[in-house]
N, CA, C and O atoms as a Maestro MAE file, in Angstrom:
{
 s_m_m2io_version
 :::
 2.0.0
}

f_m_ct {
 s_m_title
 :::
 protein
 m_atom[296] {
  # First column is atom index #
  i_m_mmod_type
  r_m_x_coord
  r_m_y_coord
  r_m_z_coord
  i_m_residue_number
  s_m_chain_name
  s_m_pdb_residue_name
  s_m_pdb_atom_name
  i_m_atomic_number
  :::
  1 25 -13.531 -18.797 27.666 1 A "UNK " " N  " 7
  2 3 -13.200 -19.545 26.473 1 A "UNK " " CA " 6
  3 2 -13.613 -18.691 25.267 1 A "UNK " " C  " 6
  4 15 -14.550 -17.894 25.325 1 A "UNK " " O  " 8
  5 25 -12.895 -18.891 24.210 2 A "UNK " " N  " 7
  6 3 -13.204 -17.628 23.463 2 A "UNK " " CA " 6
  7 2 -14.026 -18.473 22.027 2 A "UNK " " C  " 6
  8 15 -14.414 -19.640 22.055 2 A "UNK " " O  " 8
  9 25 -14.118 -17.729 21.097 3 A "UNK " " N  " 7
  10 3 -15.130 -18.430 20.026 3 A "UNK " " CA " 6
  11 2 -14.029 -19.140 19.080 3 A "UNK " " C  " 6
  12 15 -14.446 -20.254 18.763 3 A "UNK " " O  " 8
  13 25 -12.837 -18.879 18.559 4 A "UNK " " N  " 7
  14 3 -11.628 -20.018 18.420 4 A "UNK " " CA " 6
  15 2 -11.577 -20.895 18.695 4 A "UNK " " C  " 6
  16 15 -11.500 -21.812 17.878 4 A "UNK " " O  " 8
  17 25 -11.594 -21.127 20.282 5 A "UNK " " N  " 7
  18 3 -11.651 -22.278 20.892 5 A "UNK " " CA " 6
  19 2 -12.845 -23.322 20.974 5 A "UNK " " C  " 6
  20 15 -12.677 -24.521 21.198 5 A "UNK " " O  " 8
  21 25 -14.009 -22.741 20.774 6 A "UNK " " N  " 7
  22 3 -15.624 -23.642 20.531 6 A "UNK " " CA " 6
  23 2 -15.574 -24.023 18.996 6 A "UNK " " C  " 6
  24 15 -16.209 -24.974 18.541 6 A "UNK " " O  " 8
  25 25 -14.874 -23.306 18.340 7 A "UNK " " N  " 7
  26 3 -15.649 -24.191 16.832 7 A "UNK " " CA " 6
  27 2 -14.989 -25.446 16.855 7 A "UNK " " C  " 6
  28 15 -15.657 -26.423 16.518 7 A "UNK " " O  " 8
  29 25 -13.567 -25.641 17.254 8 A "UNK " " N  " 7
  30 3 -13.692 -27.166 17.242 8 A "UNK " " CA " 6
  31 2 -14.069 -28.087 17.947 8 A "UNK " " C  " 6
  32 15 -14.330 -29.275 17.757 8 A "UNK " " O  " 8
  33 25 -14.073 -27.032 19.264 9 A "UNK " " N  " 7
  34 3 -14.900 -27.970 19.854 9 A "UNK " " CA " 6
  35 2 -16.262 -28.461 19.642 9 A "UNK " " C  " 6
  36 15 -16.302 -29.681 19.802 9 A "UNK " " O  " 8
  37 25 -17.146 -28.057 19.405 10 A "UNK " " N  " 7
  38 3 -18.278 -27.884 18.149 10 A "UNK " " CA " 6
  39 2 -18.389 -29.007 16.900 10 A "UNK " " C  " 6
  40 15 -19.031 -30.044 16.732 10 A "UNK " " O  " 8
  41 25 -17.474 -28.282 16.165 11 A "UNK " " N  " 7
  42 3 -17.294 -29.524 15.151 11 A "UNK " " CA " 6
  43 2 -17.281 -31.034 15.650 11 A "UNK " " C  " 6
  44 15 -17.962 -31.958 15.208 11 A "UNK " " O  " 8
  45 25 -16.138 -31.073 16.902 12 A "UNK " " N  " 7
  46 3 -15.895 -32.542 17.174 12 A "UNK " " CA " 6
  47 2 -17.160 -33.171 17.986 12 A "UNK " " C  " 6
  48 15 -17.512 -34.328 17.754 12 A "UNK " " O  " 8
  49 25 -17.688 -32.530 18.747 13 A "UNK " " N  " 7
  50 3 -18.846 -32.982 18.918 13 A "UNK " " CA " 6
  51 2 -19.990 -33.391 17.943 13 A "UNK " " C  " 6
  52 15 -20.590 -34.462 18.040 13 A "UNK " " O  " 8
  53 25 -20.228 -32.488 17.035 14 A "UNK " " N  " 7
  54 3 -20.800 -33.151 15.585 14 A "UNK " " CA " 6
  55 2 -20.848 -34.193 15.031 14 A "UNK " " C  " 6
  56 15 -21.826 -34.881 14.740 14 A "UNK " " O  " 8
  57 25 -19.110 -34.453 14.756 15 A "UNK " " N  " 7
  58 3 -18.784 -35.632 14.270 15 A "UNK " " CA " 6
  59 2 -19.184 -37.111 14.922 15 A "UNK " " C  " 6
  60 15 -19.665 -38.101 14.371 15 A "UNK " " O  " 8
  61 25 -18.682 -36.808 16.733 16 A "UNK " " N  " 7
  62 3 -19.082 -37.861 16.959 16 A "UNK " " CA " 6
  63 2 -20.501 -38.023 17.537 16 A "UNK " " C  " 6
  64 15 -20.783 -38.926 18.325 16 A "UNK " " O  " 8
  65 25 -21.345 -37.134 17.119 17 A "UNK " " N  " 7
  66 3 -22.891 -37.139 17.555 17 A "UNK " " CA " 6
  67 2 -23.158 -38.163 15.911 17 A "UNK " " C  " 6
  68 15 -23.639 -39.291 16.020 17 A "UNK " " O  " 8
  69 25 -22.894 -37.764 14.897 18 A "UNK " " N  " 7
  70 3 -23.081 -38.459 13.552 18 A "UNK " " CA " 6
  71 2 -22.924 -39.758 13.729 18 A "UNK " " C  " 6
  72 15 -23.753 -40.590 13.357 18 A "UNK " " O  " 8
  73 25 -21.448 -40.122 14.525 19 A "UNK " " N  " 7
  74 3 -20.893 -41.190 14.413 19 A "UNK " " CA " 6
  75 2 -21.830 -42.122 15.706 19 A "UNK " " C  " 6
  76 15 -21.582 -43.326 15.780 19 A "UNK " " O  " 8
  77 25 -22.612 -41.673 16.433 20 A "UNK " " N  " 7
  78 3 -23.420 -42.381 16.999 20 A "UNK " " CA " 6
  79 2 -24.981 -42.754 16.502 20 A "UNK " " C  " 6
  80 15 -25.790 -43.598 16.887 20 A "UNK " " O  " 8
  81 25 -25.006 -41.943 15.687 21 A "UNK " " N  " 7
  82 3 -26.579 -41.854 15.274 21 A "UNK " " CA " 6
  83 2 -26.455 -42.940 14.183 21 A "UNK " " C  " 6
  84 15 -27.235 -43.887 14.278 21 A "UNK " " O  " 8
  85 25 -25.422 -42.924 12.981 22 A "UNK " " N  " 7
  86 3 -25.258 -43.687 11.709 22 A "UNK " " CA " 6
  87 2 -25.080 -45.250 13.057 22 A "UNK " " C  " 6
  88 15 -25.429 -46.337 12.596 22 A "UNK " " O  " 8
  89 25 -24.825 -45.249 13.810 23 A "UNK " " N  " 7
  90 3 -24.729 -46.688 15.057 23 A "UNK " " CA " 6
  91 2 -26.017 -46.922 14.852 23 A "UNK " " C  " 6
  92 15 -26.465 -47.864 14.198 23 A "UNK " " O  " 8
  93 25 -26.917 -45.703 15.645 24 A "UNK " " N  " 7
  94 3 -28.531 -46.641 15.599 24 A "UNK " " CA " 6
  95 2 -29.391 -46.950 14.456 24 A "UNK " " C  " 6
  96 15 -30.371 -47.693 14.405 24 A "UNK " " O  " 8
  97 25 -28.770 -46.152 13.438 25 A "UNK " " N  " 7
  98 3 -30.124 -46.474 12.669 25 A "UNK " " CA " 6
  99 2 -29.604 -47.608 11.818 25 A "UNK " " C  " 6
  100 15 -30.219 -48.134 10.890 25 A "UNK " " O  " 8
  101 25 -27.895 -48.048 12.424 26 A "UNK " " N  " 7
  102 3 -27.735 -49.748 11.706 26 A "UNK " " CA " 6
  103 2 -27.978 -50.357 12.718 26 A "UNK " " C  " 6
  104 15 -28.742 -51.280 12.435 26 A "UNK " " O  " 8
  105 25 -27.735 -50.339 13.770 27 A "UNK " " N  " 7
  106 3 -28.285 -51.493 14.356 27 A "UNK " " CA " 6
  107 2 -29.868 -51.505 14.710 27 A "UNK " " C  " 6
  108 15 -30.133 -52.546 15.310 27 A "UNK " " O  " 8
  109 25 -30.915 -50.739 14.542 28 A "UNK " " N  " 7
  110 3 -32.142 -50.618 13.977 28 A "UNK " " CA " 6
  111 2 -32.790 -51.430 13.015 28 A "UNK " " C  " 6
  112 15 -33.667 -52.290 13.100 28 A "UNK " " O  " 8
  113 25 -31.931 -50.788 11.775 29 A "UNK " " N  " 7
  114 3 -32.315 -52.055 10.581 29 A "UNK " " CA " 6
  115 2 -31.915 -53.266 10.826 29 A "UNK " " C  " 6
  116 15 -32.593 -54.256 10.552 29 A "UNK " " O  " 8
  117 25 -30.712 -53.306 11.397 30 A "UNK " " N  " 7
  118 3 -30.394 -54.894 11.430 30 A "UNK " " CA " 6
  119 2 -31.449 -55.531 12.138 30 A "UNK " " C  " 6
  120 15 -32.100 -56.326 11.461 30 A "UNK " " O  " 8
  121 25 -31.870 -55.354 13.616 31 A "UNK " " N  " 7
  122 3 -32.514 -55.844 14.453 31 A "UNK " " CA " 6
  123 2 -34.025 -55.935 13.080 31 A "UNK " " C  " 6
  124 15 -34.412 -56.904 12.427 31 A "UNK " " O  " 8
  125 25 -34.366 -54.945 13.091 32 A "UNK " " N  " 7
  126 3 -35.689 -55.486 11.851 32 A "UNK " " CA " 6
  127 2 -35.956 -56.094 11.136 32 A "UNK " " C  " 6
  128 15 -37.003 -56.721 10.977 32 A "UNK " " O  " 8
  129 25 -34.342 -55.992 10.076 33 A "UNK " " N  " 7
  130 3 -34.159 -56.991 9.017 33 A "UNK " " CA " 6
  131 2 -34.597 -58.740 9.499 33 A "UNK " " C  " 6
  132 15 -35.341 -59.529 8.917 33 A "UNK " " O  " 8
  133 25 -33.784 -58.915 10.802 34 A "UNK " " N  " 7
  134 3 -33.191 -60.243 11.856 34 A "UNK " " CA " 6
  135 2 -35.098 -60.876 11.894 34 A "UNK " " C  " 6
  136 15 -35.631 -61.887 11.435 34 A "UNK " " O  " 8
  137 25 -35.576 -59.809 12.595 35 A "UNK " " N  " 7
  138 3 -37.488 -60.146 13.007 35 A "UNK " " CA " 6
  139 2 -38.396 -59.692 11.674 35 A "UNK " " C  " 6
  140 15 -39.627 -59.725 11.652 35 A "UNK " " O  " 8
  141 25 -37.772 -59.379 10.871 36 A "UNK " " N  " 7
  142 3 -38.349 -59.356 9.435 36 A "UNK " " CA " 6
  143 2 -38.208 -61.143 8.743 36 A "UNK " " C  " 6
  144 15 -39.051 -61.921 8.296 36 A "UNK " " O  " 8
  145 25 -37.191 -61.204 8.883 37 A "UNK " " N  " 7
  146 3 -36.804 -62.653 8.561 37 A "UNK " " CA " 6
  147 2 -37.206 -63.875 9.381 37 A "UNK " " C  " 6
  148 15 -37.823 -64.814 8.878 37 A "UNK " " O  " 8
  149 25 -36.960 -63.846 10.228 38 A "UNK " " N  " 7
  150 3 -38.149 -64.674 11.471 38 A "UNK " " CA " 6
  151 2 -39.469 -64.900 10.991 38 A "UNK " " C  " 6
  152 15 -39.911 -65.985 10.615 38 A "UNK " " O  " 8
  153 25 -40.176 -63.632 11.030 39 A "UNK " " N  " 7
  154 3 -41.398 -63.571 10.701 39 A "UNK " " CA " 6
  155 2 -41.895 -64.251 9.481 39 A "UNK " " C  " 6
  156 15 -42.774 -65.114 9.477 39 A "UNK " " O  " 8
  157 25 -41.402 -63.894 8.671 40 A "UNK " " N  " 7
  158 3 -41.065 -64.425 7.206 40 A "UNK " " CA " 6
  159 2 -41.574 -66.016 7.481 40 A "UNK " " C  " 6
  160 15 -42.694 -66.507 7.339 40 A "UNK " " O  " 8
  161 25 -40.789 -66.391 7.759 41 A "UNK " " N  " 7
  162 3 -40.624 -67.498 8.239 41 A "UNK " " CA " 6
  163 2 -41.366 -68.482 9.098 41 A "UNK " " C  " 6
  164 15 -41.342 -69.713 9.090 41 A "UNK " " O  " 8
  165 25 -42.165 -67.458 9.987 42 A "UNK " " N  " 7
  166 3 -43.166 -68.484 10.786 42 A "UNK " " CA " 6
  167 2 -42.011 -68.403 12.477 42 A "UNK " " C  " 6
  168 15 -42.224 -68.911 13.578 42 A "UNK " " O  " 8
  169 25 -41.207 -67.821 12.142 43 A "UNK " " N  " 7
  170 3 -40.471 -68.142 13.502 43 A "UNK " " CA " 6
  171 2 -40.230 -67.440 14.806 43 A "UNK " " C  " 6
  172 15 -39.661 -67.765 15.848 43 A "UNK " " O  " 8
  173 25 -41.159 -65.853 14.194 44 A "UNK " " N  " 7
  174 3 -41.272 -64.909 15.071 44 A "UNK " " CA " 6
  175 2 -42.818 -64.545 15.669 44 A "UNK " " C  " 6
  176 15 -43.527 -64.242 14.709 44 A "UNK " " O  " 8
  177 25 -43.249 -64.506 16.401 45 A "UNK " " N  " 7
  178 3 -44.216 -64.364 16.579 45 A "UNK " " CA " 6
  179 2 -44.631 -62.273 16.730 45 A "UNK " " C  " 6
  180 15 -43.670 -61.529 16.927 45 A "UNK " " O  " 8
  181 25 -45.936 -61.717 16.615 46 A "UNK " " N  " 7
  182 3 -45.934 -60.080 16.334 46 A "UNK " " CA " 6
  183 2 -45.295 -60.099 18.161 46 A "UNK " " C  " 6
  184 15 -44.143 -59.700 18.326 46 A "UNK " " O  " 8
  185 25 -45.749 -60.362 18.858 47 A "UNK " " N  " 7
  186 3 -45.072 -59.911 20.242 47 A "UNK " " CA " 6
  187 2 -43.293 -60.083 20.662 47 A "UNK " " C  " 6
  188 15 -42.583 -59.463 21.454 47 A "UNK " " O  " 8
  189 25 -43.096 -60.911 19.975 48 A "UNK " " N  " 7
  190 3 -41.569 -60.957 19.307 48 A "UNK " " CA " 6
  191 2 -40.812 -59.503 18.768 48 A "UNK " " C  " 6
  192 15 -39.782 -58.882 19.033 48 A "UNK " " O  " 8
  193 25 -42.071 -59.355 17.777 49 A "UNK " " N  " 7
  194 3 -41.321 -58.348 17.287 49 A "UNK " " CA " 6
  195 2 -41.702 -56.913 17.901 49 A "UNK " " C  " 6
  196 15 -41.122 -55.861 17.633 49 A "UNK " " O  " 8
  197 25 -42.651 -57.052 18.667 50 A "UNK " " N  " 7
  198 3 -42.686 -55.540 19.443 50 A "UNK " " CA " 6
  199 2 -41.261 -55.597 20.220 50 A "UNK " " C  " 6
  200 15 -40.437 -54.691 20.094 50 A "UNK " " O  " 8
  201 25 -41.066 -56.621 20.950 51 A "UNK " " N  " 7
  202 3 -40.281 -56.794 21.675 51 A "UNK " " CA " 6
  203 2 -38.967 -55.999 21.335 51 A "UNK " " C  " 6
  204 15 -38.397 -55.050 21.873 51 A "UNK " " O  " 8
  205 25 -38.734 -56.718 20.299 52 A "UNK " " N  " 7
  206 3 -37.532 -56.539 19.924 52 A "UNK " " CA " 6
  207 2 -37.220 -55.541 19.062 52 A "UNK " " C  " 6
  208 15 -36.018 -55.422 18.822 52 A "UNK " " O  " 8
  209 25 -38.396 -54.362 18.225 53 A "UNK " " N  " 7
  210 3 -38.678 -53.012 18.255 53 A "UNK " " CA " 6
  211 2 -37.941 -52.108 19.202 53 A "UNK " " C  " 6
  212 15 -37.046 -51.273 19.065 53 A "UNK " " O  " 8
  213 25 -38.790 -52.677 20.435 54 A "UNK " " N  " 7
  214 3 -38.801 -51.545 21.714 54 A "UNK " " CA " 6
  215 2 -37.412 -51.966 22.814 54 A "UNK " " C  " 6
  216 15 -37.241 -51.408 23.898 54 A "UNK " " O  " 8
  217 25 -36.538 -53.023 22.274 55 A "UNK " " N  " 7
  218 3 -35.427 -53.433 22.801 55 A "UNK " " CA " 6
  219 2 -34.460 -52.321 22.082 55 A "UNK " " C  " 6
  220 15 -33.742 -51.482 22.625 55 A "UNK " " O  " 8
  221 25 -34.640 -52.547 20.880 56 A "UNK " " N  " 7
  222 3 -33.849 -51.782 19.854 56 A "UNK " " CA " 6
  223 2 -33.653 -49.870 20.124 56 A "UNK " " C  " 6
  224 15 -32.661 -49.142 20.087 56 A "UNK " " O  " 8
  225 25 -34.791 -49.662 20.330 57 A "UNK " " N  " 7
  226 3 -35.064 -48.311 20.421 57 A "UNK " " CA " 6
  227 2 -34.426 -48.173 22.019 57 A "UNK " " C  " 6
  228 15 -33.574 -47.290 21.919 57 A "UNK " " O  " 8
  229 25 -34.452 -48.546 23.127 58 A "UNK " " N  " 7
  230 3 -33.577 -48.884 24.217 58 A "UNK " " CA " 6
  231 2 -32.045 -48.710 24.287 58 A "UNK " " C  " 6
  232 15 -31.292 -48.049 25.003 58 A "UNK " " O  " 8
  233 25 -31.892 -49.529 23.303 59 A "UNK " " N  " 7
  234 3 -30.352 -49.872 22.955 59 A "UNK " " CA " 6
  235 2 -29.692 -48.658 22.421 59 A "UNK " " C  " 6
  236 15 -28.503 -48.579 22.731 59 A "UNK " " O  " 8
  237 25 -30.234 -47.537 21.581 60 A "UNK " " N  " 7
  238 3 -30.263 -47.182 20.877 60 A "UNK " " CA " 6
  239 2 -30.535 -45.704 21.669 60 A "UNK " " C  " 6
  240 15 -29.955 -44.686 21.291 60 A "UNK " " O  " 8
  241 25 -31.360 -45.705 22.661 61 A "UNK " " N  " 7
  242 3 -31.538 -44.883 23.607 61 A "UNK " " CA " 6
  243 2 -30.151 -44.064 24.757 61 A "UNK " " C  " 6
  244 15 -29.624 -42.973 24.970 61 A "UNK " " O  " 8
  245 25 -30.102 -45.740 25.290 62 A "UNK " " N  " 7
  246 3 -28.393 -46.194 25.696 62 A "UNK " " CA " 6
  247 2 -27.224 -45.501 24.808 62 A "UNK " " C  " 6
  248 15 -26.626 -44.503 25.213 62 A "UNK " " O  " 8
  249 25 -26.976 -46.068 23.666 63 A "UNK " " N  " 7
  250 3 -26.060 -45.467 23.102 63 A "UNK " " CA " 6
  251 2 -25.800 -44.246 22.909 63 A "UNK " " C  " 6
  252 15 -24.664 -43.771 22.898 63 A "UNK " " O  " 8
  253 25 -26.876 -43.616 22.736 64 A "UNK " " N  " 7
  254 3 -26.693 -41.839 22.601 64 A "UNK " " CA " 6
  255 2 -26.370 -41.165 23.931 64 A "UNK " " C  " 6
  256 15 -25.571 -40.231 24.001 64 A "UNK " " O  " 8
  257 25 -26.880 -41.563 24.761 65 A "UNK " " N  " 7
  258 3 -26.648 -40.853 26.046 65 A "UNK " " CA " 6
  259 2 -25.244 -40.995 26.226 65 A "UNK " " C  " 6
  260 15 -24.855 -40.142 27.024 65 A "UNK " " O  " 8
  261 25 -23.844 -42.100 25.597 66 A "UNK " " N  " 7
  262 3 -22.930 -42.237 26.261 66 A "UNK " " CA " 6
  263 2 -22.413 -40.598 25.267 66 A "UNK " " C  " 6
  264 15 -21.193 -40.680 25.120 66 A "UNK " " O  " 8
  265 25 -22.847 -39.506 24.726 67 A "UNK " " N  " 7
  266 3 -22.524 -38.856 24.155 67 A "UNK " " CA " 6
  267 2 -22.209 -37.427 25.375 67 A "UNK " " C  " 6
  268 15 -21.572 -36.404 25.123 67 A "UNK " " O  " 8
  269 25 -22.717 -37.700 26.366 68 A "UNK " " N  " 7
  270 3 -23.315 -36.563 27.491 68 A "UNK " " CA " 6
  271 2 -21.957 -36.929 28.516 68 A "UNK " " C  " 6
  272 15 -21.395 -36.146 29.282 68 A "UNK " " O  " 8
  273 25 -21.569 -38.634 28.221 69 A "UNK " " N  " 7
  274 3 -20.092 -38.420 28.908 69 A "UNK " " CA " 6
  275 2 -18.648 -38.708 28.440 69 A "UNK " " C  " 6
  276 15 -17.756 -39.303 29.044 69 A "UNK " " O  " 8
  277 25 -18.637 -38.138 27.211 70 A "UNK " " N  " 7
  278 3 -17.867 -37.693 26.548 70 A "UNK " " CA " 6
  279 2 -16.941 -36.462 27.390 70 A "UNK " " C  " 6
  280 15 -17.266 -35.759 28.348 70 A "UNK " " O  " 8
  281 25 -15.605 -36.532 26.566 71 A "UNK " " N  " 7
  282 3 -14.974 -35.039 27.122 71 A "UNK " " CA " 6
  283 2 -14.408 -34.179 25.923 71 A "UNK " " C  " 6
  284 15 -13.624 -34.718 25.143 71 A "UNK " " O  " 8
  285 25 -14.768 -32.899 25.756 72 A "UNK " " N  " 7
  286 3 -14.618 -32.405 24.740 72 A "UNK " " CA " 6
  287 2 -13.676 -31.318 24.580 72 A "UNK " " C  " 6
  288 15 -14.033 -30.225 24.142 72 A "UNK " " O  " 8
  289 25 -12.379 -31.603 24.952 73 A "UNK " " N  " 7
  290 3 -11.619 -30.686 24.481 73 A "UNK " " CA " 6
  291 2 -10.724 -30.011 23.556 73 A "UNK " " C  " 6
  292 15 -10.386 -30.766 22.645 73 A "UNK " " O  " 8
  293 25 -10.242 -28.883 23.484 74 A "UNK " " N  " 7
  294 3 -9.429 -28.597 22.496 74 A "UNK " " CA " 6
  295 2 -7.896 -29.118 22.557 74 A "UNK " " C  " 6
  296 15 -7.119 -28.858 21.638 74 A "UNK " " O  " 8
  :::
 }
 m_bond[295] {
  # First column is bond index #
  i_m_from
  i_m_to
  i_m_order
  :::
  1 1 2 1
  2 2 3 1
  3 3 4 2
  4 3 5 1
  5 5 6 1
  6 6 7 1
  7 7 8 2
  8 7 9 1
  9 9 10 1
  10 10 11 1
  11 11 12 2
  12 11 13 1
  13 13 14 1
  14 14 15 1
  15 15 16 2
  16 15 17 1
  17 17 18 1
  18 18 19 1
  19 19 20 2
  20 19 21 1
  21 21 22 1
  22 22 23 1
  23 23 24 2
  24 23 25 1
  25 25 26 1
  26 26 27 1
  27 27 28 2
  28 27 29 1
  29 29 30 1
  30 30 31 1
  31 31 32 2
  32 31 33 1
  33 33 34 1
  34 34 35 1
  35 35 36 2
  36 35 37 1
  37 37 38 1
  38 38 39 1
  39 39 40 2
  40 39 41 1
  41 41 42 1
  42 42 43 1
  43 43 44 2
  44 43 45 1
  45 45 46 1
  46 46 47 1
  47 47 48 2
  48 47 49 1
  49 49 50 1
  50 50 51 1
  51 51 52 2
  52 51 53 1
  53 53 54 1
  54 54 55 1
  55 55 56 2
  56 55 57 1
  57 57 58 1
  58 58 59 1
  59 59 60 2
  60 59 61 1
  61 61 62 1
  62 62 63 1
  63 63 64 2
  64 63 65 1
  65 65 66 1
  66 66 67 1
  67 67 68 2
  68 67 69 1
  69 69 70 1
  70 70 71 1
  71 71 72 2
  72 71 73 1
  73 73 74 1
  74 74 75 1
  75 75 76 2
  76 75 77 1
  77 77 78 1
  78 78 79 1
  79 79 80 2
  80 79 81 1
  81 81 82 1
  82 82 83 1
  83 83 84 2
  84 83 85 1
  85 85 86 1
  86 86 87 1
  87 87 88 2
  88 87 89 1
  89 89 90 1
  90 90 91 1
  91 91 92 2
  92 91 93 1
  93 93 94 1
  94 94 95 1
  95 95 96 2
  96 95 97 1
  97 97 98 1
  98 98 99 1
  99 99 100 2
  100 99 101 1
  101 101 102 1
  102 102 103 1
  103 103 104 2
  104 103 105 1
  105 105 106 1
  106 106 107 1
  107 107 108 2
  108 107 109 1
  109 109 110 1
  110 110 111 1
  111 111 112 2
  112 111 113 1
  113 113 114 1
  114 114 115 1
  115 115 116 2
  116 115 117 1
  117 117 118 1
  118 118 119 1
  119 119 120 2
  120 119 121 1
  121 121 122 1
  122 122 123 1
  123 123 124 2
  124 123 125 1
  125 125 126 1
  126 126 127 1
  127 127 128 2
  128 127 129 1
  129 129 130 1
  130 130 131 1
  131 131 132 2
  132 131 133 1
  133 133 134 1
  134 134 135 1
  135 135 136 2
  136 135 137 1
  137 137 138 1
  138 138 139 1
  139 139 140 2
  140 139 141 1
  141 141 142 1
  142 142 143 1
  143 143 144 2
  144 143 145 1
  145 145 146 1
  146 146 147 1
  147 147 148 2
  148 147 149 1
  149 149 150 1
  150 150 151 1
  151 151 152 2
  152 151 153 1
  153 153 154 1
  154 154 155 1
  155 155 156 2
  156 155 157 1
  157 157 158 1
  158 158 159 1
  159 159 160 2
  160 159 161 1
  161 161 162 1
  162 162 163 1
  163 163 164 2
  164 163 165 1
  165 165 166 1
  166 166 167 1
  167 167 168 2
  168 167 169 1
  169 169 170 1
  170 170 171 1
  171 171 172 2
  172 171 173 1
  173 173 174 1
  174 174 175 1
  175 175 176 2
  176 175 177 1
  177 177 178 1
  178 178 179 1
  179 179 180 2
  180 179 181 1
  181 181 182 1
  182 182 183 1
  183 183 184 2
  184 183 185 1
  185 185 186 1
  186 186 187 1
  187 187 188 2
  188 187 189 1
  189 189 190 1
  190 190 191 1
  191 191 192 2
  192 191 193 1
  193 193 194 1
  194 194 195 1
  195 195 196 2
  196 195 197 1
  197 197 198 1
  198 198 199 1
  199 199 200 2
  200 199 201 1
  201 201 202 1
  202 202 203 1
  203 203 204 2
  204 203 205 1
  205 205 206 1
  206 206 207 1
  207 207 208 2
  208 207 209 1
  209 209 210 1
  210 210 211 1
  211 211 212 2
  212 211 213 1
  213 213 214 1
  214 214 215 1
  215 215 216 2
  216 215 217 1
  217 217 218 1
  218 218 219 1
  219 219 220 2
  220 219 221 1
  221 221 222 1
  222 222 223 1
  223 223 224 2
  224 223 225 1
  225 225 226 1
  226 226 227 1
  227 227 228 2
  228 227 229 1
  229 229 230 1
  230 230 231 1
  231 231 232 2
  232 231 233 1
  233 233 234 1
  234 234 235 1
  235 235 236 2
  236 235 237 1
  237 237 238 1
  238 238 239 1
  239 239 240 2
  240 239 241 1
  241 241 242 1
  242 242 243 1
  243 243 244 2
  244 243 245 1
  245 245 246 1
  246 246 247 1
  247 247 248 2
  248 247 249 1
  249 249 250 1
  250 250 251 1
  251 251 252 2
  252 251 253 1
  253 253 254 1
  254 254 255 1
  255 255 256 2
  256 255 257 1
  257 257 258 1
  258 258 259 1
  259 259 260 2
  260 259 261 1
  261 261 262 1
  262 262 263 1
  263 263 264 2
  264 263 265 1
  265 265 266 1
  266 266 267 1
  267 267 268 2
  268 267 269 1
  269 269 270 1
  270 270 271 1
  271 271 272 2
  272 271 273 1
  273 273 274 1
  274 274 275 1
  275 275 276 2
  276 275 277 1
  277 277 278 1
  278 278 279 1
  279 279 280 2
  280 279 281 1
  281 281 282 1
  282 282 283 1
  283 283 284 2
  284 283 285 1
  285 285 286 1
  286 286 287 1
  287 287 288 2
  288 287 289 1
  289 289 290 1
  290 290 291 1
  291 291 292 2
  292 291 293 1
  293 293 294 1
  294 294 295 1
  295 295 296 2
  :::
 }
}
């Protein structure tokens, strides 16, 4: 494969490495915002929100890996 052929391939991998990452760090905040507001509130308890911290970061874990079965061609 010659170096022609990798930069886009390259690039497109980029893009959608971006396009997964800008995924976690919204559904991150959201999930925080969600047990930010709970809490607020009296309706979350702190083990709640580890919980749902370390659910998030999981999820989020999950999602990136579907990047490894991707197919990347020209």
């Amino acid at each position: 494969m010659t170096n022609r052929v990798k930069i886009p391939i390259g690039i497109n991998i980029g893009r959608q490495t971006k396009k997964i990452v800008w995924q976690n760090i919204t559904l991150a905040f959201v999930v925080k915002g969600i047990v930010l507001i709970l809490g607020a509130g009296r309706l979350a308890t702190i083990w709640e929100a580890v919980f749902a911290d370390v659910g998030a970061a999981l999820l989020a874990i999950l999602n990136a890996v579907r990047i490894q079965r991707m197919r990347f061609e020209s």
